[in-house]
C-alpha positions, -999 to 999 in steps of 0.1 A, spaced: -330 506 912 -310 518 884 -305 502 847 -278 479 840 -249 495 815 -255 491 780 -236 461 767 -213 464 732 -244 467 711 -258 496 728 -286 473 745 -293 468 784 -299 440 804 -328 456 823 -361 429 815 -380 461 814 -365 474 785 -379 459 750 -348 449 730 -349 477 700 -365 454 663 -351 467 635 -369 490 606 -379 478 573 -375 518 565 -338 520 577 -328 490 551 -316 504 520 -308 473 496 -285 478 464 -294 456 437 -267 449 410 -282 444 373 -265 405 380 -292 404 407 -323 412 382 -320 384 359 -305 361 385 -341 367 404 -363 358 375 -372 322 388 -407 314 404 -411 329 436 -406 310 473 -446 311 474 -446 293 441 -417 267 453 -438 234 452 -463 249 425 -473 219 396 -499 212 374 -505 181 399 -514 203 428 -538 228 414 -573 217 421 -596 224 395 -631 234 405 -657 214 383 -678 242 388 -657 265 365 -647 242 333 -622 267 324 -600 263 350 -594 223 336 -590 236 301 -561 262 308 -544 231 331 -549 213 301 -532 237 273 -503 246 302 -498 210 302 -491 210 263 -476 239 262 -452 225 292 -444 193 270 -436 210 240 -409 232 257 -397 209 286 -359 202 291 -345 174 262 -367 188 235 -346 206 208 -349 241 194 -357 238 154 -329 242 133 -323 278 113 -334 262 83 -359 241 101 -397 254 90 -408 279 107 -437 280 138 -441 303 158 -437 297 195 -465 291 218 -480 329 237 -506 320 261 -524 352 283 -543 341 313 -573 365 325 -592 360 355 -601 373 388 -573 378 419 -573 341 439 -584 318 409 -546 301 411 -530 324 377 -501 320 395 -503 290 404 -506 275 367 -479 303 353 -453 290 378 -466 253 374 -452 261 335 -421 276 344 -411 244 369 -422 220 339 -401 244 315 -369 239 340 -341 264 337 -350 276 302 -377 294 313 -375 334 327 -404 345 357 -407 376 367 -434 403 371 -442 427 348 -426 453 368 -391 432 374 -393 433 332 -393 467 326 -372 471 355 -350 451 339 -344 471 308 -342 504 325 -312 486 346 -295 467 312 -308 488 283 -331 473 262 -312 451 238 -293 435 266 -325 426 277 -339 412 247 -301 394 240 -303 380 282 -337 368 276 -337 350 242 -315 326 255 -348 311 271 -374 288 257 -402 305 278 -406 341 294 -431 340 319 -447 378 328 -469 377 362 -491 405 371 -496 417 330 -507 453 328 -498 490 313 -500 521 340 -485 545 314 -476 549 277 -442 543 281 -447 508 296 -469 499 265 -445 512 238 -416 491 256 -435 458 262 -449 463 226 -418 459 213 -400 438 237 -428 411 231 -422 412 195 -383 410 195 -386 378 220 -415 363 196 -393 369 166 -362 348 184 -388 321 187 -394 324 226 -426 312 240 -441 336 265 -467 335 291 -485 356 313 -516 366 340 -534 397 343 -570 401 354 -578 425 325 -584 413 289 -554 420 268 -578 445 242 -585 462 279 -552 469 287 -545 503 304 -580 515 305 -584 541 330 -552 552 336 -538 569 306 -555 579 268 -549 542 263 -571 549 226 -538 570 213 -519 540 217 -542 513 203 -518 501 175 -497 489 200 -520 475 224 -536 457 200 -500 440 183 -497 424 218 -529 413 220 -532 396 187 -495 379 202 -517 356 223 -538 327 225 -561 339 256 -576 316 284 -596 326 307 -594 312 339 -629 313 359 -634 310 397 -640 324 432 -610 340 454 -592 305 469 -580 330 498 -618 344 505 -607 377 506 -645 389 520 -632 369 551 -595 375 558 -597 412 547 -623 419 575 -603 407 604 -593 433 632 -561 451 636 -543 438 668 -531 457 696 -504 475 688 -487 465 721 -493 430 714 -475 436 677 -444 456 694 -440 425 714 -441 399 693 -420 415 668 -392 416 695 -396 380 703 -392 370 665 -354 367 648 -355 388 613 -388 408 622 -392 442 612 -410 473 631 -424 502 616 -453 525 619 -473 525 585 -461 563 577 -427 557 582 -424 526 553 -444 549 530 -422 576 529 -392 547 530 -410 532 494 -410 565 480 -375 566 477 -365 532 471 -371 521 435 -394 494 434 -374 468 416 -353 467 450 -386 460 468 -379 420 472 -343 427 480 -351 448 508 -367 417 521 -339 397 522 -337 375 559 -372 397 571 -389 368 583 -419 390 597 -430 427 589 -450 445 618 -470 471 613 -485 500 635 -504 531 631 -525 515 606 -547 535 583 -565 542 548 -538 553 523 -553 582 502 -524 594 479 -525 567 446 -492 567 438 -481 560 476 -511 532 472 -495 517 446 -459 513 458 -478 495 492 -491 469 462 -458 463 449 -443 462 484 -474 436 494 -466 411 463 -434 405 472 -444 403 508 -466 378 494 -441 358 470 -415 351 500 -440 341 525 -433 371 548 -460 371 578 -475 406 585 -490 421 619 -509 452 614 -520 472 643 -550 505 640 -533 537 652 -560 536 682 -555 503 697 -540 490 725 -538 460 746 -550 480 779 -578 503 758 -547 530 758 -556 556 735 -583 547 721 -601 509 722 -600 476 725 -588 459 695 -617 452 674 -633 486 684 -618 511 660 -632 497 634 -602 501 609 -592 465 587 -575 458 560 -606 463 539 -603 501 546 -566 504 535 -573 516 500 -598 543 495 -638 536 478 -626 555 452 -592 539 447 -614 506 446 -635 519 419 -606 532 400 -584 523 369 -564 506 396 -588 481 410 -577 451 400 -544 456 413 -560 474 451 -585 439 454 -553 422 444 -535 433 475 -561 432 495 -566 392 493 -530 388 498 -523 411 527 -555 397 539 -538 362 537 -505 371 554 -523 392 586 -540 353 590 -503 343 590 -491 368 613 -521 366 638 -511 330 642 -478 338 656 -493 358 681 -509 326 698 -475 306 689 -453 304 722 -419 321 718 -388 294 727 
């Protein structure tokens, strides 16, 4: 029996023949400086985020207090309330910095803020901020962004020098224009760049942006429990092939090949690159060992994680037959293991556990598809 001809799209009818999914590493997004500051709004994750919806723990008093200074903070800037005159005495605008462990709902409360704010307010990452000023120039920046009332900075932290002299001064040129910021980080703002560059030669500046804010500290365990979603199995990568060619908008990829993609795509275009992925599988699954490839997979996995984007991993050993190697749930690989010990233990932490709870989260999401019936 031979194949059918291939039809206009270069596909056959033969039922044998998987229809070919499409590579997150062959998309190549351009992303017009327009696009940047059009894309600082709260993230689809963060759509129906509110002060009302985020469930305090009583067992953590913290976590009520920073609801309750959002809240004022929220009221003072919300839509209808009007901007003191020039002449008007002078207060300085709110800047609140909230610390805590990943999974505590930081996010949650910093885009609860920027909904009550309305359109005045600016959310973005810190990354999509300094992004920004490479793309505009700095002044542009500052001039784009002090039309808000609020400038919201997610995922607050310094990986090198020149990241600390720019926000340095960025935060004080938006202060000075009377713009209220807000942001998360899991490191205390005197902490800021610890172990990952001579953050003592460039204390001045740290220091300027720490006195900027009032600090809360928001308490709490991991709401995804990490220690439970970050120890499930890999799935056969059999099982992953087909069910990425039953979805619409999936993606398939071995791990390797969107590593080297990342590397040369800047990482501001990460969340365009996304655009109508609606699922990205994964195979050949593996520790990464090279830090800065590590770190681009972070990136990559927040904004995997701030559209809702299900993920199917799958261990380079498994398949659904035994195949190479085992059984899924025999090689022993999860997405514990993705990051080294030592990158774990690192300056870089923070941001590795970080991933790790959210990845963790969207594997759950994706393992669910693969007991959902196709139509």
């Amino acid at each position: 029996m031979t194949a059918a001809p291939p039809d206009l799209a270069g596909n056959t009818s033969d039922s044998t023949t998987p229809p070919r999914v499409r590579a997150l590493a062959d998309i190549r997004p351009v992303v017009p400086p327009t696009r940047l500051l059009a894309d600082l709004v709260p993230p689809r994750h963060f759509a129906d985020a509110r002060f009302s919806t985020y469930r305090s723990n009583p067992a953590f008093p913290s976590q009520g207090s920073t609801v309750a200074r959002l809240e004022e903070v929220g009221a003072q800037l919300a839509p209808g309330k009007a901007r003191r005159g020039l002449f008007a005495k002078r207060k300085a605008a709110p800047a609140i910095y909230m610390d805590g462990g990943f999974g505590v709902g930081k996010t949650h409360l910093l885009t609860s803020l920027a909904h009550a704010v309305g359109p005045d307010a600016a959310y973005g990452t810190f990354v999509e901020y300094t992004n920004l000023v490479g793309a505009l120039g700095f002044q542009a920046t500052v001039d784009a962004l002090a039309t808000k009332r609020l400038v919201c900075i997610d995922e607050f932290e310094l990986d090198d020098p020149g990241d600390t002299v720019l926000m340095s001064r960025l935060l004080r040129e938006l202060a000075d224009r009377g713009v209220a910021l807000a942001a998360t980080s899991n490191t205390l703002p005197g902490s800021l760049g610890e172990g990952r560059f001579a953050a003592e030669d460039f204390l001045r500046e740290i220091q300027a942006m720490a006195a900027r804010f009032e600090v809360m500290r928001v308490d709490g365990e991991d709401y995804r429990h990490r220690a439970v979603v970050t120890e499930t199995q890999p799935l056969p990568a059999d099982v992953v092939a087909s069910v990425a060619a039953a979805h619409p908008g999936a993606t398939l990829d071995s791990l390797d090949e969107v590593l080297d993609h990342l590397r040369g795509v800047h990482p501001s275009r990460y969340g365009a690159m996304l655009d109508d992925v609606t699922l990205v599988a994964l195979t050949g699954v593996h520790p990464v060992t090279e830090q800065s490839a590590a770190l681009r997979l972070v990136v990559l996995v927040d904004r995997l994680y701030d559209r809702d984007v299900p993920v199917l991993l799958a261990d380079a050993a498994v398949g659904a037959d035994g195949g190479v190697g085992a059984q899924a749930g025999t090689s022993g690989a999860t997405v514990s293991s993705l990051f080294t010990e030592e990158m774990l233990r690192g300056g870089y932490r923070k941001k590795y556990f970080r991933a790790l709870s959210r990845l963790g989260s969207l594997a759950e999401d994706g393992r669910v598809l693969t007991r959902t019936p196709t139509a």
